[in-house]
C-alpha positions as CSV (number, residue, x, y, z in Angstrom):
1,X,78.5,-2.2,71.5
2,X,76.8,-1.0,68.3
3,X,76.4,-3.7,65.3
4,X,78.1,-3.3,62.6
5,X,76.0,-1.6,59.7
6,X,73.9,-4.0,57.3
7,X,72.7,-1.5,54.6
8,X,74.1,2.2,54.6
9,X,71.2,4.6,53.5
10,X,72.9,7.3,51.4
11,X,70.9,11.0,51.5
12,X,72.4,13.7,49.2
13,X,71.3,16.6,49.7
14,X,72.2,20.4,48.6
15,X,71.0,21.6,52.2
16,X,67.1,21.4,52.7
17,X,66.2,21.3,56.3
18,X,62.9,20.5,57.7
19,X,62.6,17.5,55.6
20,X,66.1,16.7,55.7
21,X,66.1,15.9,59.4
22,X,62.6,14.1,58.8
23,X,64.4,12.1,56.2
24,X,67.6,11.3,58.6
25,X,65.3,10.1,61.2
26,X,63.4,7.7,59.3
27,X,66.8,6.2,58.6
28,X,68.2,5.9,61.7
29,X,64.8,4.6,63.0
30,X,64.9,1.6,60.8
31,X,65.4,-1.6,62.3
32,X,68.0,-3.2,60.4
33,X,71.4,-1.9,61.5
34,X,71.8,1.3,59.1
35,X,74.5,3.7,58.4
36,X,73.5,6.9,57.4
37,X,75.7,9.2,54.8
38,X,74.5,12.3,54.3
39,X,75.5,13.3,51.3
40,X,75.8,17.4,51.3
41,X,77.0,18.3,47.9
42,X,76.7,22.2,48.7
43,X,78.9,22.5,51.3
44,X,78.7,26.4,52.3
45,X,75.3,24.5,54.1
46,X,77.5,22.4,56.3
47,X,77.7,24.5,59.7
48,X,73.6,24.5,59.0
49,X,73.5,20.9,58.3
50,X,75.2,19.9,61.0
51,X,73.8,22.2,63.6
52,X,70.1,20.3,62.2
53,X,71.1,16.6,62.5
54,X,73.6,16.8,65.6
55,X,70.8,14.9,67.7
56,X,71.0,11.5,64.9
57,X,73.6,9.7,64.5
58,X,75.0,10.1,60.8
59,X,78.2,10.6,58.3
60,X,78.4,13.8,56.4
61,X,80.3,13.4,53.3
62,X,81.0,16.6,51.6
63,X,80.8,17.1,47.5
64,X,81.1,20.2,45.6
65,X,78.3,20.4,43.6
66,X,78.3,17.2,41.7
67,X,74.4,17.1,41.1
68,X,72.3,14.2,42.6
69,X,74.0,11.3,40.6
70,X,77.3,12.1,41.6
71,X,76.3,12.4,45.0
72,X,74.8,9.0,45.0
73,X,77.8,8.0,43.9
74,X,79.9,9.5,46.0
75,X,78.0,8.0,48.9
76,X,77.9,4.4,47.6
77,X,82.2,4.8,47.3
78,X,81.8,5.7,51.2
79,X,79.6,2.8,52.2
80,X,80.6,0.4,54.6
81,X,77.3,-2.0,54.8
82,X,77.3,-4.6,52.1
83,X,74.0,-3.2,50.9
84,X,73.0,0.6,50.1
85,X,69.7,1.7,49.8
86,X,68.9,5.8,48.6
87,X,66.5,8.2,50.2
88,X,65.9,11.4,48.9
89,X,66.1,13.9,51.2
90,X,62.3,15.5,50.8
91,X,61.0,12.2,51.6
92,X,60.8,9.4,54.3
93,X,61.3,5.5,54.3
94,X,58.7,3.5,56.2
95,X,59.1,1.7,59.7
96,X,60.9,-1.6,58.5
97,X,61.7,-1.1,55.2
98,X,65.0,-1.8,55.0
99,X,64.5,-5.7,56.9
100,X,61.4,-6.1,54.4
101,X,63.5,-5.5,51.6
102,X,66.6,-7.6,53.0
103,X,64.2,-10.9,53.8
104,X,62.9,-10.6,50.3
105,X,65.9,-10.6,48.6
106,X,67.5,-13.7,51.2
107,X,64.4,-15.6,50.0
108,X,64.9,-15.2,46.0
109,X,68.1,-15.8,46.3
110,X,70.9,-15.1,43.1
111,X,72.1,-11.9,41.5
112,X,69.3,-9.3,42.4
113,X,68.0,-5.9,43.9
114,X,65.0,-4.6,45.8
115,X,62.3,-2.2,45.4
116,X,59.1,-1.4,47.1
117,X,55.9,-0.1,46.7
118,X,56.0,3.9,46.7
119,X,53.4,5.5,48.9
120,X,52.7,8.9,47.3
121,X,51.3,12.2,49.4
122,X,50.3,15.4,48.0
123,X,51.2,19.1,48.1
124,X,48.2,19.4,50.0
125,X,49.3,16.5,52.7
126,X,46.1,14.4,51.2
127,X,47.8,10.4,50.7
128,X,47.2,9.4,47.1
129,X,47.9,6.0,45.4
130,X,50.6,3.6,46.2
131,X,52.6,2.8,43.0
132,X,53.4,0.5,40.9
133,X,50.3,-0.7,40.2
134,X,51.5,-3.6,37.8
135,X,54.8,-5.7,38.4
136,X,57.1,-6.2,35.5
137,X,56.8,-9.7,33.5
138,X,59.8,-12.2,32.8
139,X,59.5,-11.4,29.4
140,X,59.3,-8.0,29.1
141,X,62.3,-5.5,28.6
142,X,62.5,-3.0,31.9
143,X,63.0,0.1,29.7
144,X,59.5,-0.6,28.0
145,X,58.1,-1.7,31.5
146,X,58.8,1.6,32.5
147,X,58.0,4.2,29.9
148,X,55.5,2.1,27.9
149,X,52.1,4.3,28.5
150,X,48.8,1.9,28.3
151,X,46.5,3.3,30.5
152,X,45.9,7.2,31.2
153,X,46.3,7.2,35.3
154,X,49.8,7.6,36.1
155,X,51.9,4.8,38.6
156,X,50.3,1.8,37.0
157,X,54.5,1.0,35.6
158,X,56.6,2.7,37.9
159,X,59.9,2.3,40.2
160,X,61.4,4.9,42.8
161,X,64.7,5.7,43.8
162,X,64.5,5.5,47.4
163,X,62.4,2.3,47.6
164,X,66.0,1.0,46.0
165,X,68.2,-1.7,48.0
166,X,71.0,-3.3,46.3
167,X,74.2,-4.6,46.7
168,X,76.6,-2.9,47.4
169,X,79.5,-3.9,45.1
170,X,76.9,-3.7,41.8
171,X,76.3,-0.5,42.6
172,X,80.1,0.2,42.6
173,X,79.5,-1.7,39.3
174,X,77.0,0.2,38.1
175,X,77.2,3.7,39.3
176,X,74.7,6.1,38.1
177,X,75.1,8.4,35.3
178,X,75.9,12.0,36.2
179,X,75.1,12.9,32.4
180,X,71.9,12.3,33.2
181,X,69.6,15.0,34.6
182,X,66.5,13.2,34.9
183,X,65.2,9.9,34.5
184,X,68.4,9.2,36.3
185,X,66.5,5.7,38.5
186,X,65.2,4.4,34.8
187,X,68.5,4.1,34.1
188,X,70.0,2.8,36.4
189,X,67.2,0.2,37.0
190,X,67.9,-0.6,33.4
191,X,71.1,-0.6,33.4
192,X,70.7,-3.2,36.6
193,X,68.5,-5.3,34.6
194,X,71.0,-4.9,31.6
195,X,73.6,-6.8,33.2
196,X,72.2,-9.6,34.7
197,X,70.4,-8.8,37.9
198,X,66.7,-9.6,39.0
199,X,64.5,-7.2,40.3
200,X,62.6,-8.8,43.6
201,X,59.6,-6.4,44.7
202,X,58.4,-5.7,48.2
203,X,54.4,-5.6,47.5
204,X,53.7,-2.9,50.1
205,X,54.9,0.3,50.6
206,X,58.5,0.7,52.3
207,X,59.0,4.7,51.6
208,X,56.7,7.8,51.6
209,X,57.3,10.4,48.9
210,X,56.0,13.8,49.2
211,X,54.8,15.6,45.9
212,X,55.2,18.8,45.1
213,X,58.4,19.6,47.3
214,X,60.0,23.1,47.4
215,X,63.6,22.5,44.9
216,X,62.4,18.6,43.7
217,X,64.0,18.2,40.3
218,X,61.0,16.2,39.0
219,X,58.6,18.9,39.5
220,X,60.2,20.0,36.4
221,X,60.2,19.1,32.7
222,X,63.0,19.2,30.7
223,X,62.6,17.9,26.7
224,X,66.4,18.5,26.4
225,X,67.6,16.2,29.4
226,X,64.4,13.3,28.5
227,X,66.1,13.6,25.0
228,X,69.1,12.9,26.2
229,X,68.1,9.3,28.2
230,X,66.0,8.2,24.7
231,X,68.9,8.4,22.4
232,X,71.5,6.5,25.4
233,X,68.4,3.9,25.3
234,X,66.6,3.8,21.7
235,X,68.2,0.4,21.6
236,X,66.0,-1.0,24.7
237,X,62.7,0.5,23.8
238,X,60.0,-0.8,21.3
239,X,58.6,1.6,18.8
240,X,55.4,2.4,20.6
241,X,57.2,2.7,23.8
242,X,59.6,5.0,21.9
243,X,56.7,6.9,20.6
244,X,54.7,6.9,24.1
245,X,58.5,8.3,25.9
246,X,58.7,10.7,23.1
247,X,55.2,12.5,23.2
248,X,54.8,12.5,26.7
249,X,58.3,13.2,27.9
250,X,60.1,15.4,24.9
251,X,57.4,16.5,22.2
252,X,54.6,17.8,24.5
253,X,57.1,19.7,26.9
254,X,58.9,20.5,23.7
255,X,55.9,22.4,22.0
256,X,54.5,23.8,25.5
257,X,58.0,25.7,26.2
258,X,58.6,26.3,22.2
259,X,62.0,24.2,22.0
260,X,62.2,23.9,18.5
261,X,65.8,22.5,18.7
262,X,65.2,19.5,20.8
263,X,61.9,18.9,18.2
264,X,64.3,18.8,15.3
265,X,66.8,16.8,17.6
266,X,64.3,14.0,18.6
267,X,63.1,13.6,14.6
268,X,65.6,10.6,13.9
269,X,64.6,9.1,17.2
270,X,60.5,8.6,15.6
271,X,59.7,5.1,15.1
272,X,57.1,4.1,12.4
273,X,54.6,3.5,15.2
274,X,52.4,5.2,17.1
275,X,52.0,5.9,20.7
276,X,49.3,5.0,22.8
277,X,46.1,6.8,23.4
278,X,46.9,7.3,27.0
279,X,50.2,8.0,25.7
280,X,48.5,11.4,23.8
281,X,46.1,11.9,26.3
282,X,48.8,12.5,28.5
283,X,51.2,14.6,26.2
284,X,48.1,16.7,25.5
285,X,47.1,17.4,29.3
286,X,51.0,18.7,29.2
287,X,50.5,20.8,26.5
288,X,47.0,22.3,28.5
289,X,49.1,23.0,31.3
């Protein structure tokens, strides 16, 4: 008899396939009793996609074209587990992440969600740094954690979506934004945060993310879409984390791809002070690019 699922591991997906079936696998291999949803929100894919995963055992929910968000959302109405966690569908979660995650949120007990440590891999298949480097403090606001640019290497602040495990009902709560085109996990991690709930943190990696994949959305910069996230969270961030979101993310782009409307857009957003030096550093390596 098959156990009923304890987390449900929702994978949208818009019909890669390679990495897709890599991705399933690493779900289905978990340990913890997992549903998988397979999110395929293009469905003139779905003889292909299902010809590619009919050896694992999975759901395929179809969408039409919703974008990631409303995928994720879509699969977190589906779920049946009392806990969902997300996994992109380019990359793979590690052997036992999902009872990792679980034990450490049994142990801290109250209103909270999981992540892990990220470990990252190259175009080139090299392994690079595990991120974040640096946990958030009790006293500091998660939107700052996250955008606030100290130090030039990149990953030193840093949360992923699939390294995600929550509830399933705050999720349901808190759906993600499908507004949102990128920076989509800040927010909702802030949005988490926002309302209450703790963020416990597996210190080791429980999902490997591969860089650089053919299609990934955050291969790409969009000033227009980061724009978009500062003015929903101007509220949240300090003025030099302001300023460090605003060089790095909108202005550099911005100038690099001559979008003189989202320049003038972002004006009001300006706080009197100034970004970080890593902060330029970084917006200026953008601009060399």
């Amino acid at each position: 008899m098959t156990p009923d699922p304890v987390v449900s591991a929702v994978i949208p997906t818009a019909g890669r396939r390679a990495s897709l079936a890599r991705a399933v696998r690493s779900a289905v291999q978990q340990a913890t009793p997992t549903e998988v949803i397979v999110v395929l929100d293009a469905p003139e894919h779905r003889a292909s996609v299902r010809k590619m995963l009919e050896m694992w055992p999975h759901r395929l929910l179809l969408t039409d074209h919703l974008g990631p968000s409303g995928a994720r959302n879509a699969g977190v109405q589906s779920a049946s587990a009392g806990y969902v966690a997300f996994l992109d569908d380019d990359d793979e979660w590690l052997p036992g992440k999902n009872e990792l995650q679980l034990g450490a949120l049994t142990s801290a007990g109250g209103d909270s969600f999981s992540v892990g440590l990220s470990e990252f891999v190259r175009a080139s298949g090299v392994p690079d740094a595990s991120r974040p480097k640096r946990h958030p403090r009790s006293d500091e606001s998660m939107a700052n954690y996250l955008v606030e640019r100290r130090r030039l290497r990149y990953g030193r602040t840093y949360f992923q979506t699939c390294s995600l495990l929550a509830r399933t009902r705050d999720l349901v709560n808190t759906p993600w934004d499908e507004a949102l085109s990128v920076h989509e996990d800040w927010d909702l991690v802030v949005r988490l945060v926002a309302r209450g709930l703790r963020p416990v943190i597996v210190d080791q990696p429980v999902v490997r993310v591969f860089q650089g994949s053919e299609g990934s959305i955050s291969a790409r910069s969009d000033p227009s879409a980061s724009l978009q996230w500062a003015i929903k969270h101007r509220q949240r961030l300090s003025g030099r984390a302001k300023a460090d979101f605003l060089w790095i993310q909108i202005v550099a782009p911005a100038l690099r791809q001559r979008r003189w409307d989202v320049l003038r857009a972002s004006l009001p957003l300006f706080p009197s002070s100034p970004p970080h030096l890593a902060a330029v550093a970084r917006g200026l390596l953008e601009l060399a690019r």
